[in-house]
C-alpha positions in Angstrom: 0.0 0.0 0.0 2.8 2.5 0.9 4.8 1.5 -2.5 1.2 2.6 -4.5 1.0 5.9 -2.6 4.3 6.7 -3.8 4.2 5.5 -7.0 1.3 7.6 -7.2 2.8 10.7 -5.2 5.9 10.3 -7.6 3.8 11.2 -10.8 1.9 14.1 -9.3 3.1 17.8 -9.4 2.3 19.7 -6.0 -0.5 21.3 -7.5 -2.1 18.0 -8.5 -1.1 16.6 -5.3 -3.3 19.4 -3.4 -6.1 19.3 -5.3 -6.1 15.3 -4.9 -5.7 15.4 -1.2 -8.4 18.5 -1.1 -10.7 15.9 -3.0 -9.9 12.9 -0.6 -10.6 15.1 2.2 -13.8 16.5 1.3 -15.1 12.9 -0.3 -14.1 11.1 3.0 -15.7 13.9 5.5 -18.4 14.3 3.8 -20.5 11.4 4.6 -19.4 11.9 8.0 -21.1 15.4 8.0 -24.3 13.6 7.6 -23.6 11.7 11.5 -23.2 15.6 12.1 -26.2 16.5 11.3 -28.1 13.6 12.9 -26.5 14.5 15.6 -27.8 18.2 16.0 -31.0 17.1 14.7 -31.9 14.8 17.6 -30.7 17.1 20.1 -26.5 17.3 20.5 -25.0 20.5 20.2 -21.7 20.8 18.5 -21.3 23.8 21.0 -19.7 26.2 18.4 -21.5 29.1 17.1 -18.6 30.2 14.6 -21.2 30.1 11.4 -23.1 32.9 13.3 -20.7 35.5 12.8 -20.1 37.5 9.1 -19.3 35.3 6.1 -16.3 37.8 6.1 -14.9 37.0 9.1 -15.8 33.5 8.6 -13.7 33.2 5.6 -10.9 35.0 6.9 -10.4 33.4 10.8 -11.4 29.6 8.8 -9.7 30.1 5.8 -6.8 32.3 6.0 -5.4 33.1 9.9 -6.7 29.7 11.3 -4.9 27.2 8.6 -1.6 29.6 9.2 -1.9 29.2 12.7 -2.8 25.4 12.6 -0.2 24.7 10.3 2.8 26.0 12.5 1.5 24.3 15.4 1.5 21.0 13.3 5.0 22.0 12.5 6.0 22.3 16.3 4.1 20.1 17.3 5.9 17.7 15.8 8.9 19.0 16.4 8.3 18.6 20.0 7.2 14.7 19.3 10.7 14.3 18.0 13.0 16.0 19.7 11.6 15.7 23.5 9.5 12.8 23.6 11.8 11.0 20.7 9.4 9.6 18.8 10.8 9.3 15.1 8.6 6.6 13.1 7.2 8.9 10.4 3.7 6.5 11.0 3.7 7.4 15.0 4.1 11.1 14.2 1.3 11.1 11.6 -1.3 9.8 13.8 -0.4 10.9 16.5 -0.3 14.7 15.2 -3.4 14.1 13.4 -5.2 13.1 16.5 -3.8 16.0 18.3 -4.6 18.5 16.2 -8.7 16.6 15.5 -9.0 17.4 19.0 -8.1 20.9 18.5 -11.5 21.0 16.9 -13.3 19.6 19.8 -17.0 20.9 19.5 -18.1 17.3 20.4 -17.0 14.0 19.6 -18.7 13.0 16.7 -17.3 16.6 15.4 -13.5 15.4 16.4 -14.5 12.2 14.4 -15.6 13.7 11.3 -12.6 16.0 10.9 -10.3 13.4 11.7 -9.7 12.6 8.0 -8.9 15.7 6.8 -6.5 16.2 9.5 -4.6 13.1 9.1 -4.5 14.0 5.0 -3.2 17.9 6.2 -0.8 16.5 8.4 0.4 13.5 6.0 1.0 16.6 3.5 3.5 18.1 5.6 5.4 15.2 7.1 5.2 12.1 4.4 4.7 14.1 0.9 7.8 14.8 -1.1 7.2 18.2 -2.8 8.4 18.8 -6.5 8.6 22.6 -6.1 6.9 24.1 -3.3 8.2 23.8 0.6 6.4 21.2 2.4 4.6 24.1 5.0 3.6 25.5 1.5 1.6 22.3 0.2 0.6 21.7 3.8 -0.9 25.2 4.4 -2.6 24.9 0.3 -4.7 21.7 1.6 -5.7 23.3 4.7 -6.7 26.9 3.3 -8.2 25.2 0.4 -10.4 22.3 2.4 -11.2 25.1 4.6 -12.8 26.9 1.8 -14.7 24.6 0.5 -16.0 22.9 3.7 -17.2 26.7 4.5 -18.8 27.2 1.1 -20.3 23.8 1.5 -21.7 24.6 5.1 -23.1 28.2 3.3 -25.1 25.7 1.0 
């Protein structure tokens, strides 16, 4: 499975490498927005009411200054995972990360589950893809600004 990825990985520029992980993400979460909705339907409360404020400030705090933030703390993050609690399997870091940063978006658990995916894919972006031209923070940040976007857009719907 990890020879395919590559092999895969290996014939994509990084612009067709974002917009392939931006389309994983979004096909993955979005069945998992429907347990979302089931679950504010039948009384849960995700406890965020970010969607209430300006579709300008939405766009700019989930689309531009949160991925920017996000992404550097993914970046130290794992930095910290290596250097002080020495873990340095490329697999533990990944899901590890992920996980960390999924709960970052704790608004209940079924929330935490659904962005799970996209995580993992933002996270795999900056520590297992091998970028052609662009830094890996670069092609990490694209995929989270971009899946941002359209996740908001999609919400707007």
């Amino acid at each position: 499975m990890k020879n395919s990825i590559r092999s895969i990985e290996s014939k994509l520029n990084d612009v067709q490498y974002i917009l392939l992980a931006v389309m994983t993400s979004i096909l993955i979460e979005i069945p998992l927005q429907g347990l979302i909705h089931l679950y504010e339907k039948y009384g849960g409360d995700l406890g965020s009411n970010y969607m209430e404020h300006s579709i300008t400030f939405v766009f700019i705090s989930g689309c531009i200054i949160g991925p920017i933030i996000e992404s550097f703390f993914i970046i130290f993050l794992i930095w910290i995972l290596k250097t002080k609690l020495h873990i340095k399997k490329k697999s533990h870091l990944l899901l590890i990360t992920s996980a960390i940063f999924a709960l970052l978006h704790y608004y209940s658990i079924i929330y935490i589950i659904s962005v799970f995916p996209g995580c993992f894919i933002i996270v795999y972006s900056y520590l297992c893809y091998a970028p052609k031209k662009l830094s890996s923070f670069t092609v990490m940040l694209l995929v989270h600004i971009i899946g941002n976007s359209i996740e908001i857009m999609l919400s707007l719907l």
